[in-house]
Structure formats: C-alpha cells, structure tokens
N, C-alpha and C positions, 0 to 999 in steps of 0.2 A: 179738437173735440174735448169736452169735457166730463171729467169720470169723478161719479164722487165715489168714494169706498166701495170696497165690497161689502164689508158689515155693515154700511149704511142702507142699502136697497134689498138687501135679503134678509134684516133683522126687523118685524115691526116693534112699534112702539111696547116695551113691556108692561104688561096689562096684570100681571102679578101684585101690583101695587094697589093700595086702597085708591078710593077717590083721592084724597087727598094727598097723595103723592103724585096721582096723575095732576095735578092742575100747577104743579113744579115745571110743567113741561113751558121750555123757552124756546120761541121762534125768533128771539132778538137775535141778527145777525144781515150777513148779506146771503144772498141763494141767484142760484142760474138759473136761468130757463132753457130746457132740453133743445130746442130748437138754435136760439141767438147767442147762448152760450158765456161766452165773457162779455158781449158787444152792449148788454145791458140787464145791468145784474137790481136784481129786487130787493130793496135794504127796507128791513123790517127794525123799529125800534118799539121796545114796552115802555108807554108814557102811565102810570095809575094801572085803572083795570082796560086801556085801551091797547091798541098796537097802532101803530102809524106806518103805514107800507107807502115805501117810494116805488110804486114799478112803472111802465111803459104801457100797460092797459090803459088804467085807472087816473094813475098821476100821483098826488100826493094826496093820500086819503087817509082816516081815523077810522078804525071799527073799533067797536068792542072786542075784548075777546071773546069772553065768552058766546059771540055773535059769529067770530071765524073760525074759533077749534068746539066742539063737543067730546071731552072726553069720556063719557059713557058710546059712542058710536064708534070713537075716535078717527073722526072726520073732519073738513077744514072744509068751508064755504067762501067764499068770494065771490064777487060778481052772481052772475048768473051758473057758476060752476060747486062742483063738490067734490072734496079730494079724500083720499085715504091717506093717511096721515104715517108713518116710518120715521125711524129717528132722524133721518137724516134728508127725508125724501119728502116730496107731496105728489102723489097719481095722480091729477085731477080727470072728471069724468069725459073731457072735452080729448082726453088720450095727450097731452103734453106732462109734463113732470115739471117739478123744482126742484134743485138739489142743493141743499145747504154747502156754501163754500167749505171745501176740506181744511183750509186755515182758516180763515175767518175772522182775522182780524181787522176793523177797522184800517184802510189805509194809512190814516194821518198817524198810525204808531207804527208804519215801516219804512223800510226808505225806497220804497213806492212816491211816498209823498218826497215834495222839494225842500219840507220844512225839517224835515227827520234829520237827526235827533238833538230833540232840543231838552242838553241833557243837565244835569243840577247833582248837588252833592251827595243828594237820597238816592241817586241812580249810582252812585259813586263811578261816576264817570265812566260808564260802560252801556257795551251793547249786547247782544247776542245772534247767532247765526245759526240758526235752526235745519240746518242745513238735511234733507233726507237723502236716503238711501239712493232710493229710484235717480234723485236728480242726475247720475253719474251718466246719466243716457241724455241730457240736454247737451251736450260737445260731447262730439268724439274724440278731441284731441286730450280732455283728461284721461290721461295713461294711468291713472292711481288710481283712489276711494278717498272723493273729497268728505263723504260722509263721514267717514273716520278722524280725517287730518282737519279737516276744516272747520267742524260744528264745533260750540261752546260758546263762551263772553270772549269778548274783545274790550281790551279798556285802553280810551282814549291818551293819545300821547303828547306830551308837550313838542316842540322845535328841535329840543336838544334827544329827544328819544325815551327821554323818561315820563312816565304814569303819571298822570293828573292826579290820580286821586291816592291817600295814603295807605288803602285797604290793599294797594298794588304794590304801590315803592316798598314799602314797607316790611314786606315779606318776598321781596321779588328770584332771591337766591332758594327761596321755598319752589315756586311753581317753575321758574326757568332755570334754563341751562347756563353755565355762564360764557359761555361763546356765543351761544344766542343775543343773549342781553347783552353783549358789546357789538356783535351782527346790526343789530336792530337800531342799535345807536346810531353807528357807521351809515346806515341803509339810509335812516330819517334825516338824518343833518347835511349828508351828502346829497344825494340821489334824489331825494324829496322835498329838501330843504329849497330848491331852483323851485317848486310851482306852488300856486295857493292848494293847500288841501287840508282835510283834516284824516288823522292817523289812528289808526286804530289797531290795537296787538292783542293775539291769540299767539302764548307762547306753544312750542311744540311738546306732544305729549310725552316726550321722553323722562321725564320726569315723577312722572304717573307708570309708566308702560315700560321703560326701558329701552335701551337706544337700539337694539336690534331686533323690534319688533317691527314687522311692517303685515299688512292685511292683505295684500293682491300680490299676482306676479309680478309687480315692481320692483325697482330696488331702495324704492322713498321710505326713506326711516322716520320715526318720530321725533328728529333732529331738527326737521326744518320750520323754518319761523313762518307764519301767519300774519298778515298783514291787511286792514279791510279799508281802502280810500276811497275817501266821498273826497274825489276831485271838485273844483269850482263851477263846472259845468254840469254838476248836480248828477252827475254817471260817479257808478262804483266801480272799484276794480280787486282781486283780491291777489296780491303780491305774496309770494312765494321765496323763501331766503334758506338755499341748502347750506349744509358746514363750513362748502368751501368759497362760502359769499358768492355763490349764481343765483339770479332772481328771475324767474318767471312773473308774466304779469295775466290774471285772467280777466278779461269783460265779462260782466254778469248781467245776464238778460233780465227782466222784469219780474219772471217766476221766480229767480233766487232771489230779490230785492223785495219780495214781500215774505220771506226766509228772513230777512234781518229786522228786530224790533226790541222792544223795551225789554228788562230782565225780567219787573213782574207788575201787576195787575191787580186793582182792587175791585172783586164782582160787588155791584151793588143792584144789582137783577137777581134774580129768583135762581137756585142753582137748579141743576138739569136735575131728570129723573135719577140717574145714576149715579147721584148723592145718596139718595134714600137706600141703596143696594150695599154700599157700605158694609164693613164685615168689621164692628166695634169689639175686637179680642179683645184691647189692653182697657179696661178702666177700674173703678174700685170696687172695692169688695162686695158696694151694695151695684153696684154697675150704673151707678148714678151719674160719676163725674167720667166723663174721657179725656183723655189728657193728650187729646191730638184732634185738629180742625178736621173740617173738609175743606182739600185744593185739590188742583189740575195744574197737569202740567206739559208743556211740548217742548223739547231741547233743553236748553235751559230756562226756559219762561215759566215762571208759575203765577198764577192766578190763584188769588186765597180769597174765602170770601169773609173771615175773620173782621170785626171794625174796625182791631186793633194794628195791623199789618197797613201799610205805606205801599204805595202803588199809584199809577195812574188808574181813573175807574174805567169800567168796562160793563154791561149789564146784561150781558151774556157768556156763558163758556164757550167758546171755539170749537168744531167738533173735535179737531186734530189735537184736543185737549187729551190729554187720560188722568182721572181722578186716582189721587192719591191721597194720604193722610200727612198732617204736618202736627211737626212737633216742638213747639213754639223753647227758645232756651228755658224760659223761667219755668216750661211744666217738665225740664227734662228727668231732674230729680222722681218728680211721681213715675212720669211715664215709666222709668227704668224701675221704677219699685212694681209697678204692673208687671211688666213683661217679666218680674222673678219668680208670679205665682202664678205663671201657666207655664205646665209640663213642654218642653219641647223636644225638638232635636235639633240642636244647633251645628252647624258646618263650616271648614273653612280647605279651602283647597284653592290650587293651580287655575292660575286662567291664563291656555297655550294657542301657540298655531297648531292644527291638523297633524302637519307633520313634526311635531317637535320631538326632538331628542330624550327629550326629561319625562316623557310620560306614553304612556300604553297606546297606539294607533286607532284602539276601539275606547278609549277612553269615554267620549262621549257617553254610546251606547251603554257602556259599564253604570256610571254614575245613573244613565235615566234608571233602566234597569233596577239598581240596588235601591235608589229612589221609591219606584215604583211598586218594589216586593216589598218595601218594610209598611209605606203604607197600605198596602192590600190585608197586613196583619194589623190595622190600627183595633180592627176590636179585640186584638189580644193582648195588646204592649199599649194600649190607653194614649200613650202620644199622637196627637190630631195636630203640632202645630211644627212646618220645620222652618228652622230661621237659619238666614243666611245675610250676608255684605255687601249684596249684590253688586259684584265687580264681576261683566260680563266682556264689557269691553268692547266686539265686535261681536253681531248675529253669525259669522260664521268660524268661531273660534271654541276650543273646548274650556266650557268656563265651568268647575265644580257646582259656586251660587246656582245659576241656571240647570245646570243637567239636573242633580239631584232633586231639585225643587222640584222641576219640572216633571218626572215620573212620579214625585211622591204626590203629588195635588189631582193627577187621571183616577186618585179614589175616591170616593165617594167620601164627605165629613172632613177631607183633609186638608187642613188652608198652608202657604205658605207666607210667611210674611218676610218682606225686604227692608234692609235698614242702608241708610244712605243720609250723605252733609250734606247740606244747602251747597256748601263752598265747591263739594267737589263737582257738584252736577253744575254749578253754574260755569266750571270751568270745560267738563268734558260733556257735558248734554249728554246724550243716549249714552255714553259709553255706561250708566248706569241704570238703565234702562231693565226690565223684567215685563214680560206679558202674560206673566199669569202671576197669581199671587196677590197681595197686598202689599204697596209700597209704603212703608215710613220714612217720612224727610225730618231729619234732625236740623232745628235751625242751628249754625256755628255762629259765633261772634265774627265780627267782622272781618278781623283780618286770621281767621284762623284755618291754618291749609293743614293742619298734621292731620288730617283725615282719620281722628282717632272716635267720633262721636259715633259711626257707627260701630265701631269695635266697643265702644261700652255697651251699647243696646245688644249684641251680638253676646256679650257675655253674663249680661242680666241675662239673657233665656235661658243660659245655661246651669245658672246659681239656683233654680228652681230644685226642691230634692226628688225630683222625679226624671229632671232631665237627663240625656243623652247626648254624645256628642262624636262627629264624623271629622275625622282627615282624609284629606286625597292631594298628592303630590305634594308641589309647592319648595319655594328656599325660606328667606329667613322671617319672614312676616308669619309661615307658617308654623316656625320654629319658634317664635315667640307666643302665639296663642295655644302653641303644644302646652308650654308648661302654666297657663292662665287656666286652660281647661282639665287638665289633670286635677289642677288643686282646686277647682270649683266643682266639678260634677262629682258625682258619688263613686266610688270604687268600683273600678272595671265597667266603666260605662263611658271609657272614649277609647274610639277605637280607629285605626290606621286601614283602609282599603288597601293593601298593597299587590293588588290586581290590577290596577291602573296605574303604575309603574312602570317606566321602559325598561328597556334590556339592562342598564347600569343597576336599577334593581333597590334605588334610595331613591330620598327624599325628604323634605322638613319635614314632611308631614310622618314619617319613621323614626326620627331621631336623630339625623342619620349627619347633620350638624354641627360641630363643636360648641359646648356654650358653658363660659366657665360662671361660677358661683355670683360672681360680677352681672353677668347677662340677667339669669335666671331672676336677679335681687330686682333688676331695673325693669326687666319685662312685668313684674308684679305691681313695683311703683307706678308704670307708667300704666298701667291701669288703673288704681287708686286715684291719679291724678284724671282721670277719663270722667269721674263723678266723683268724687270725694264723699259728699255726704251720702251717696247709698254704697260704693265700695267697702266703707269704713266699718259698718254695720253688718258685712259679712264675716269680717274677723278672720280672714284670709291672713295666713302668716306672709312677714313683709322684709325680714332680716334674713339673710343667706345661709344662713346655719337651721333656722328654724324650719325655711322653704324644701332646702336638701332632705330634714328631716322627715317633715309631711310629705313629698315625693318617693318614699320609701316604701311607703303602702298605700301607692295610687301607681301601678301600674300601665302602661298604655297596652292595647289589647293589638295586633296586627292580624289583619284576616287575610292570609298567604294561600295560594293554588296549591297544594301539593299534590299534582301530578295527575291524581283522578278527584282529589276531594279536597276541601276547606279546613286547612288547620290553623290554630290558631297557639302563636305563640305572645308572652310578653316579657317587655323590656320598662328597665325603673330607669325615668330620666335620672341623672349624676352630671355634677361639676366634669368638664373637661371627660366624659367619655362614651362620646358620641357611636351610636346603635350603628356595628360592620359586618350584621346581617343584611344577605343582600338579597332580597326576593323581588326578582323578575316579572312582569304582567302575565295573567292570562291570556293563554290563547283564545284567537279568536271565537272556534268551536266548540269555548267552553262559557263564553261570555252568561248566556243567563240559570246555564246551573250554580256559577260562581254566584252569582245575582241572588238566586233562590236561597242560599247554603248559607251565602253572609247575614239576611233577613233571617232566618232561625234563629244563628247567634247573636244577634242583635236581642231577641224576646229573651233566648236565654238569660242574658246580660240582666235585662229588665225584669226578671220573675224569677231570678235563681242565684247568679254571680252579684248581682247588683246590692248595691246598699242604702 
C-alpha cells in the first residue's frame, strides 16, 4: 500500500501567501493513484505555462496550467473531475486521490535505473544513500540502525581500493579510520577483485562519533566499513567490513535503490511554496542583499536552485526535500558579518547515548526545559534568535543542538537557526539533520573535512554585543569553544548548566579539562583561520600571555542545584588549572524549577551582571 506523509494529507495547501506566491506551486514530479498504487504512476512535467501529464486515463496529454490548478479555489480539474488541491495530495471529486511520490525523484538519477550512475568529475566520483529511518522494518534480519551506519556519500573506488576522485584520497586519514582504509583495500582487491563490479565506500562514522558509539541494542560500533556494489547484473548489495575483517553482504530491494542517487541537483522549475516561507534573519543592514540561497535537501542530496551551482537539472523539489538556506564559499565572509549584528544565544554542548555516564539521565528534558523558559522571557532579555552546530547525530540521542533549540522556538517570535558544511552532511546525511528551526549550509572547499565552517558561524553569533552564550556537558571540542566564547561574548554572559551533569559531576563544558597556555593560543588561532577577514576585525587577543590576560575578567558563570535552589558560582579559565569543583546533576523532581531558576539568571546576566 502506499502512504504518502502524514503532513502531506492533513496540511492543505498554505493560503497565507499572496497570489503570487501561490502560482510557485509545482505539480512537476511523479504521483500515485490511491487505488493502483506503484503499478502506474502519473508523471507530470512543466513544459512554459503548460504541464504534460503521462497517466493511464488520458495518455499523454498538454493542459495548461492555469486550466488544471485555480489558485484562488485551489482546486485542480482534469478530465471531467475536480480535485482539492494539498501539498502533497489531490482529492478528486470522483472519491480517488493522487499522492505526490514521498521521494520523487526521477528514476534515471537512482539506481532504480540500469544506467545509474553515470558519474564525472563534477560529481567527484560519488554517490549518496539516503537511506531512512522507517527502512529498518524492510528485513528483519538487520539487527542494527542502517539509518545511522549506512546513510551518507559513498565515493567510487578504483581495483586496488583507493578513491577515484582527489576530494577522497586526498584527505582520506581525515574522514576514515586507518584500519578501515587498509580493511577496504584488503576487501576490494581480494574478495571483489574475482567479479565485475563497481565499488563504492562510505567510511564508518567513527571518526565523526567515536568508536564506542553505537545507536541500538547492538554491539555494531562505528568501526565498521560500508561498502555499496552495483554488481554486473545490475543488483546492488551493501557490504558490511567489521574490525576483525568479517563482512556481511546485504541485497537491497527496489525501495532502497531509489534511496541511492546523485549528490546534488540543479532546480530549474519554479521553487515550491515553502520557499516564499523562508525566515531571511541574516542579510544587510538595509536587508537588501542576503547572503544565503534557497535549497532543499534529503540525506545528502541538495537541490539548489542558484544558476551559479553545478548539478544535474531537475524542475521540481521532491517532496521528501526540506528547504534550507545555503551559504555559497565566496558570501561566507558577509554572511558571518550578518549573523555578528543579531543578538543571539549561541550554544554548544554533548551529544550522548540515553544512558551515558558523562551526563545527567534527565538531560534531554533539562536542556528542552531551560530552552524553553528562557524563551518564554524573550520579551524581557530581547534575544529572539538561538544558534546552535547542529550535531544531533541520531533522533534518539541527547544532543544539546537539538534539546535547547528545540524548547526555546515552542515560543512565540523565537527562531532557531542551525549552522552546518556541505562536506559534513554529504558525508553523514541526517546525522545533521534539525526539524525545527532554520538550517544554514556553509559551502566547504572541496576537500575540506575539519568541520570548522560551522564553528565560525557559531561564533559570529556570539561576537554580537548583546549576545549570550550556553554550555552543557561535553570533552574537548567543548573545551575549546569554552575559551572562544569567554573572550567573544560580554562579561558574565557564558554560562555552564551544570544540572545536566552525571554523578562525576565535570565536564568541558565546566572547565573541568586541562589546557595549557599552548592550547588556549591555538583554540583562538584556529578560529581566526575559520574566517580570517571577519575574525581579524574582532581584535580578539591571539598571543598567550595577552588571551590569559583578557580571560581574567571574563569569568565563566556555572548554574549548580544546591540542594533546594540555583546557585551560582564562577571560575576564571587559567593555563594548566583546570575547574575540581564538582557539581552533580539535578534530580530528577527538581528538573523544571532548576529550568525556571537558570532562565531568571540568564535576564539577570542580560540587564544587570552583563556588559
């Protein structure tokens, strides 16, 4: 049977829009019919101001459009029928439905088709594997979360094991393990080397996640190598390479195979409605220019509708698309001077398992919470915008990014926006992933994996003089933006939750780290190098003697339980003498007075302590 979305058949069309936003609306794509289902599907293309519908009524026919949708009705006529028109639906009056495919991509760019992928230097010799959630219910015998291990790019592999293309080789001790990457050799040249195929490698996310992470009751680490073969008989299979070289092999049915397809897309069709909805925080002063597209994106495939941007064309968004904002290299410079003159609240914290060791049980709950109460006081403390890294990782994981955001945007006025590379999401797809909020995609250079571009736009929101800034948990990445946001926000305006702390009671995000004079020098550089020409223009001290100095009177603020009530102590980062106060999480039956109590101190900070 076929199910399109839930938000597709219970959202109509938004009618909030002028006319002329309603006639954005695109029917290019393919759609099911409620009855036949996949056995013959209706492909609509926009040829001018026509549409050309292939379906099984009709045949191959031309209407106008303006003859098949009425946007003031917003209704859709064909034949002798009239439909009510849904973003994703059509009612028609005859009681049948059509439902816009949930992926939607043309065949011939999945490996559905026989010809896929026919790929060139622009694609730098890779694919992607969109791979969803739900799919884990097509075989029962995957014991894991292929969603997790298995989505991202794959790039094509020569005979001997190594990457076609140089954007791979090139930096290949950046994204894999190196047991992997002699695994993979071993795998290709041996085992694979005997049939015709072509190879394709997604390395394991350990390298991103850490090797004793895993997502389900399994014991599959982010150790193990990825492997996606389009054998010569035109079948895929996706190979499996654990540490101790054991390989699994998986057949993938036809629904995963239209999961596999190009990296990105050029719209040259009219973008959807949900362009026009768009939430333009960052642009200039006169708000003239915006220094970020409109794209969409699903896994790692992005569709940009830019002229400038390389892609195979396409002349419709997929629905399975979700629009985001891109932030081309050459505007990154502006864009980062934008995001300095609006007020935010920037964050950076832990992203754990449920049950980890290193942070509070109720963690989640904490962060929505304190999220939530600080912007419930946005009309006191004026911050309307929280920015975050968005490193969520997995939907059932505690990710800081996500919680916080996530309670602070339930208010009314309050947006969050997510900063994210090109490079990283084409490697991990959703593991970057946010459903609420605004995403900005930073284009990286090609072969650039230091996943540092969001951490400059993370810290331009900070450099605003009104801004604020949150810790929660975390080891040394945390420990490094500790003393970046110290010396960029205002005096007594970063502060440490240390209510979401396990029972050990530290954390980077407390101090609680060693980092001598050396560190602290390089953590500064290496943000300078993050944007040079708008870093440089802050005048952030950059020599170790000078950084100790100005860290002397910027304080980090910890907001601790004590007992019945919210005290609040502070601690001055120093060379080599890391914070051995040690404040334990909140209990559980204190979670949202802790929540309430933190949000007071927070305005304080902003209308009293603050500078």
């Amino acid at each position: 049977m076929f199910y399109a979305q839930q938000s597709s058949l219970t959202q109509p069309l938004v009618t909030k829009f002028s006319d002329r936003y309603c006639k954005l609306m695109s029917f290019a794509g393919r759609w099911f019919h409620s009855d036949l289902k996949y056995t013959s599907p209706i492909d609509i293309q926009e040829d001018g101001d026509d549409l050309i519908i292939d379906c099984f009524i009709l045949g191959n026919t031309r209407v106008p459009t303006k003859q098949f949708y009425c946007n003031k009705t917003n209704t859709a006529k064909y034949s002798t029928a009239v439909g009510t028109v849904q973003t994703n639906a059509i009612h028609w009056s005859t009681g049948e439905k059509w439902f816009r495919d949930p992926i939607g991509l043309p065949e011939k760019y999945t490996a559905v088709d026989k010809t896929f992928p026919d790929l060139t230097e622009k694609d730098n010799f890779a694919i992607c594997f969109n791979i969803k959630y739900q799919d884990m219910t097509l075989n029962d015998q995957w014991k894991t979360d292929p969603f997790f291990h298995w989505r991202g790019t794959y790039f094509e592999l020569q005979t001997n094991g190594v990457p076609k293309d140089d954007k791979w080789s090139s930096k290949l001790s950046e994204i894999a393990d190196e047991t992997g990457i002699e695994q993979v050799k071993t795998y290709v040249s041996k085992k694979l080397g005997t049939i015709k195929a072509r190879v394709f490698w997604s390395p394991g996310k350990v390298k991103r996640w850490g090797k004793d992470v895993y997502w389900t009751g399994s014991e599959k680490r982010t150790t193990s190598e990825n492997l996606l073969v389009r054998k010569d008989d035109d079948s895929w299979q996706l190979h499996e390479i654990d540490p101790k070289g054991n390989f699994t092999e998986h057949d993938l049915p036809k629904e995963l195979l239209s999961r596999i397809t190009y990296t990105s897309f050029k719209l040259v069709g009219p973008a959807p409605a949900d362009c026009a909805a768009d939430i333009y925080i960052y642009s200039d002063e006169k708000g003239m220019n915006v220094f970020s597209e409109a794209a969409w994106i699903n896994g790692s495939t992005v569709v940009r509708k830019s002229g400038s941007c390389e892609g195979r064309q396409i002349s419709y968004v997929p629905s399975s698309f979700k629009p985001i904002r891109y932030v081309p290299f050459a505007l990154r410079a502006n864009f980062l001077a934008a995001v300095h003159k609006v007020p935010s609240c920037g964050l950076t914290g832990a992203t754990l398992m449920p049950d980890s060791l290193y942070a509070s049980p109720f963690s989640k709950e904490l962060a929505h919470e304190i999220g939530k109460e600080f912007g419930r006081q946005a009309t006191s403390h004026n911050v309307r915008v929280m920015s975050s890294a968005s490193m969520r990782g997995h939907m059932n994981l505690m990710s800081a990014d996500h919680d916080f955001t996530q309670g602070f945007c339930e208010n009314r006025g309050c947006q969050a926006v997510h900063f994210k590379g090109s490079n990283m999401v084409a490697l991990h797809g959703e593991a970057w992933e946010m459903e609420h909020g605004v995403s900005y995609m930073l284009e990286e250079e090609k072969a650039d994996f230091s996943n540092h571009a969001k951490e400059a736009a993370l810290m331009a929101s900070l450099s605003s003089p009104k801004s604020i800034s949150f810790l929660a948990n975390g080891g040394p990445t945390v420990a490094i933006n500790l003393c970046r946001m110290l010396l960029l926000c205002g005096t007594g305006r970063v502060f440490t939750f240390t209510g979401l702390h396990g029972k050990g009671g530290t954390s980077g995000a407390s101090g609680a780290f060693k980092a001598p004079k050396e560190k602290l020098e390089a953590s500064i550089a290496g943000m300078r190098d993050l944007a040079p020409d708008f870093f440089t223009q802050l005048k952030v001290p950059t020599k170790g003697d000078e950084i100790v100095k100005a860290l002397e009177s910027k304080p980090l603020r910890l907001l601790n339980w004590e007992n019945t009530a919210v005290g609040v102590t502070e601690y001055i980062l120093r060379p080599d003498a890391p914070n051995k106060d040690v404040k334990p999480g909140v209990p559980e039956a204190h979670v949202e007075e802790y929540a309430t109590e933190c949000a007071k101190e927070l305005c304080k900070a902003l209308y009293g302590g603050g500078s």
